[in-house]
C-alpha positions as CSV (number, residue, x, y, z in Angstrom):
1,X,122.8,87.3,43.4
2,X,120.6,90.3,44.1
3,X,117.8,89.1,44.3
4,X,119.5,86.3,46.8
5,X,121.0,89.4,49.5
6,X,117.7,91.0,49.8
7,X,115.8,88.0,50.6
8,X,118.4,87.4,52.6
9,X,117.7,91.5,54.6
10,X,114.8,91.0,54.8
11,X,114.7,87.6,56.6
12,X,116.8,89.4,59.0
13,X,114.8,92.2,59.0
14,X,112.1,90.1,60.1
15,X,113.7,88.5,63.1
16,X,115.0,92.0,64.2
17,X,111.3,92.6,64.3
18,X,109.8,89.9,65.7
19,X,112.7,90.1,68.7
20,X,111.9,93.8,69.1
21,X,109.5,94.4,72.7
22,X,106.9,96.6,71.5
23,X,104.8,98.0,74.4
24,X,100.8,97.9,73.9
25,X,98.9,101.3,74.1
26,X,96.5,100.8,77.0
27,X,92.6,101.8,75.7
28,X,90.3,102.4,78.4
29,X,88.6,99.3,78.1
30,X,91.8,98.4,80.1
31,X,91.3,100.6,82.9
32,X,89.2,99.2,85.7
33,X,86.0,101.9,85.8
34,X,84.3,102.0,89.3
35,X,81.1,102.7,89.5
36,X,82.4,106.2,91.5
37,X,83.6,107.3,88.2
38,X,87.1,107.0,88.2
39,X,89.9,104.3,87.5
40,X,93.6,103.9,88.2
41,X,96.9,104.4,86.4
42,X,95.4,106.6,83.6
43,X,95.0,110.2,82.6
44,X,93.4,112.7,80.7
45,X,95.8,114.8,78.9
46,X,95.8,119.1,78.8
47,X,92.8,121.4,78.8
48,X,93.6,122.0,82.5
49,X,91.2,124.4,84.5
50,X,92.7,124.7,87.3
51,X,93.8,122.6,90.2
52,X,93.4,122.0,93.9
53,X,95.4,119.9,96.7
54,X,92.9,117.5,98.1
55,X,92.5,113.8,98.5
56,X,91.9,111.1,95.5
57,X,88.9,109.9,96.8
58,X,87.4,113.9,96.6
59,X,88.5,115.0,93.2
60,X,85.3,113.4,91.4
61,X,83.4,115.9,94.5
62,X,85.1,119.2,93.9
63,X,85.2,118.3,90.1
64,X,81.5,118.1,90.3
65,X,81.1,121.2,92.5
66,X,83.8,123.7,90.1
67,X,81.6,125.2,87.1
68,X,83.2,123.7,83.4
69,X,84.9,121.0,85.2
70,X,83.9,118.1,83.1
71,X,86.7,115.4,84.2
72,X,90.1,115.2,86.1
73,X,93.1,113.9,86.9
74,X,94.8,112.8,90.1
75,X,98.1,112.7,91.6
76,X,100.4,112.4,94.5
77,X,102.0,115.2,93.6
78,X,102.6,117.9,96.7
79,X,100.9,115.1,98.8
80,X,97.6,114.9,96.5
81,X,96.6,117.2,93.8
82,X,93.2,117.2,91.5
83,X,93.9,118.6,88.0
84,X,90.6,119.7,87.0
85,X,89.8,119.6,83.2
86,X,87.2,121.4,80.7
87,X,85.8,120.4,77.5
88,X,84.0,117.1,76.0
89,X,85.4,113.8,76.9
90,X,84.9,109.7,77.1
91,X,86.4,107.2,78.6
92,X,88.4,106.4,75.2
93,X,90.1,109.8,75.7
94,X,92.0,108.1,78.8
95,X,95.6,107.3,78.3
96,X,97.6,105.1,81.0
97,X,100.2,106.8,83.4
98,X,103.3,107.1,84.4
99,X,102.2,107.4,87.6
100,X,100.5,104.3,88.7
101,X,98.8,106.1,91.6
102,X,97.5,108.1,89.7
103,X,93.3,108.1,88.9
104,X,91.1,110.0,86.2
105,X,87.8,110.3,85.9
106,X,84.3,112.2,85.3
107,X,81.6,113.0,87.9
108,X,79.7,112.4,84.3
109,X,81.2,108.4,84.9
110,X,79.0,107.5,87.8
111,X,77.0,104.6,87.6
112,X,75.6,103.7,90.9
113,X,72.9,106.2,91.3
114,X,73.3,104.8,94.7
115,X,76.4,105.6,95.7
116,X,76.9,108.0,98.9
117,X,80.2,109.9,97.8
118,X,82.4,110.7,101.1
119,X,81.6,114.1,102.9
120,X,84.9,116.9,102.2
121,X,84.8,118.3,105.7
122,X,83.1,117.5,108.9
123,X,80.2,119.6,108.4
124,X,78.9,121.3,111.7
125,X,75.2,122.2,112.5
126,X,74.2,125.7,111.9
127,X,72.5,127.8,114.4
128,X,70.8,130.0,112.3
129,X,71.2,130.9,108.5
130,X,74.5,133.1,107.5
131,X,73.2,135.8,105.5
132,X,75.5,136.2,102.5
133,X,73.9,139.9,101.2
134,X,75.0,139.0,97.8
135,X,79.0,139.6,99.3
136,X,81.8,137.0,99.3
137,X,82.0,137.9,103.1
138,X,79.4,137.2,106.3
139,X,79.3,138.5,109.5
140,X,78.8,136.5,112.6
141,X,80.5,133.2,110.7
142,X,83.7,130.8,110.7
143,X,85.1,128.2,109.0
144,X,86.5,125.6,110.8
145,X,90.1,124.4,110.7
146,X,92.9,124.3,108.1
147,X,94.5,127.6,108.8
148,X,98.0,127.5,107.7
149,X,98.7,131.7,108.3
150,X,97.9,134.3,110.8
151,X,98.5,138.1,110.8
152,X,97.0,141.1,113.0
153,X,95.3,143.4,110.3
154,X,91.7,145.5,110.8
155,X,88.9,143.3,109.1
156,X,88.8,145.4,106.5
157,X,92.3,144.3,104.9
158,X,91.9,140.4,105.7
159,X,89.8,139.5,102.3
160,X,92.6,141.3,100.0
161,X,95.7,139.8,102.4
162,X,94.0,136.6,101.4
163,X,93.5,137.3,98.0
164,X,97.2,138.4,97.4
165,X,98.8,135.2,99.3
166,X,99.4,131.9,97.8
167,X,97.5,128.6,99.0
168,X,94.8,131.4,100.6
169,X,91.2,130.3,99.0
170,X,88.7,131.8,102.4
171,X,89.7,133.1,105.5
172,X,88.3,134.2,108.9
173,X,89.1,137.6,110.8
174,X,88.4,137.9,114.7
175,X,89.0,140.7,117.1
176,X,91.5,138.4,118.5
177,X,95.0,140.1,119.4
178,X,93.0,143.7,118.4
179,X,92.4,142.0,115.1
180,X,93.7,138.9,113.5
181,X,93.3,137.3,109.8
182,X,93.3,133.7,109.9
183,X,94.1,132.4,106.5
184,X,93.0,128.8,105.5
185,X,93.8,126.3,102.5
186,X,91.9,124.0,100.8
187,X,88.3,123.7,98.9
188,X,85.7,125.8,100.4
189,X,82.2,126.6,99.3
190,X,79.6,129.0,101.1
191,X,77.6,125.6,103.1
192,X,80.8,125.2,104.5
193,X,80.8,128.3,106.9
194,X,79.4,127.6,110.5
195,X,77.4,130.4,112.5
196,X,80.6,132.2,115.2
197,X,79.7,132.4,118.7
198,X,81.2,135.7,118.0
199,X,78.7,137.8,116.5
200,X,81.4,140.4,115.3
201,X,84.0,137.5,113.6
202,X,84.0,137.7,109.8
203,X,84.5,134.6,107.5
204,X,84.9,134.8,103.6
205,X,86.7,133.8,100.4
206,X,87.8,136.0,97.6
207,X,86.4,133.4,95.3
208,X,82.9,133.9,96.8
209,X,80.7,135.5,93.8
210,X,79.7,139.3,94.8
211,X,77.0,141.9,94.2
212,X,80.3,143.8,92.8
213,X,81.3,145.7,96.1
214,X,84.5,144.7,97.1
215,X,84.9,143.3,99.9
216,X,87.3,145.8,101.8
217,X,85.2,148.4,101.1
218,X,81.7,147.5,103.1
219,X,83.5,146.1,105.7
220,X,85.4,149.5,106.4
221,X,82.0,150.9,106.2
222,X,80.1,148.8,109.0
């Protein structure tokens, strides 16, 4: 009789099994790689650097410009953020998201030796060459667009006003007003300054790398 109930269980058990949905893992053979690098609706988990609001098609980009970045992750969130990510990775390492807008990747990924990635910004010709000294500031330069913030501070305060408000990664200071910081948003490198056609307007970004002055204190002292 025993014997009899748990063959009986475990019949049932079997069609309680059987009539059970169990999702598949996705593998990244699953995932559609392009030959930019990237694929849709997966994700690398943790070991985030840091992260950056810009468009999906420009993560791979800044990911390949930001020192340790080795791969990323991309969301809608706040309108389009690139989660940059250290460390050693494949394409195995990619898991499927809940987001399925969402795109991961590895500038490491690209295929098509080929392939002309999208420019970030208009770029602008340069007049002549912006002469950096070694300081995360230049005189006699701009960067174009994307300012989000203004205040009327000397020049000499506009690097560390940027440095101490959020969403401010380079800025640009004019004698405009008797002296105004514009503060700008978004990824930024040194190439992307343009020579002023005023030769006293100051462009920078406290992320610039330095000769170790800071940056309020040689301005003070032009």
């Amino acid at each position: 009789m025993k014997t009899f109930i748990c063959i009986f269980n475990l019949i049932g058990l079997l069609f309680l099994v059987n009539g059970l949905h169990i999702p598949r893992i996705k593998r990244s053979d699953d995932f559609d790689w392009n030959a930019k690098g990237w694929a849709v609706g997966c994700d690398f988990k943790g070991r985030n650097l840091k992260d950056i609001r810009v468009g999906k098609q420009h993560c791979v980009i800044v990911c390949g410009k930001t020192p340790q970045c080795t791969h990323f992750t991309w969301t809608p969130y706040r309108h389009g953020t690139c989660w940059m990510k250290t460390g050693r990775v494949k394409k195995s390492d990619a898991v499927a998201s809940d987001d399925p807008e969402a795109i991961c990747g590895s500038p490491r990924f690209v295929q098509d030796s080929e392939y002309e990635q999208p420019a970030l910004y208009t770029r602008y010709p340069k007049k002549s060459k912006i002469n950096w000294n070694g300081n995360n500031w230049a005189i006699g330069c701009d960067f174009n667009g994307r300012e989000f913030k203004s205040v009327e501070i000397p020049g000499e305060d506009c690097g560390g006003a940027c440095a101490t408000t959020p969403r401010c990664t380079h800025f640009t200071w004019s004698s405009y007003r008797g002296g105004t910081c514009s503060m700008k948003s978004g990824y930024v490198t040194q190439d992307d300054a343009i020579v002023s056609k005023d030769p006293k307007m100051i462009c920078g970004s406290p992320t610039f790398p330095t000769n170790g002055e800071s940056t309020s204190k040689v301005i003070s002292s032009e």
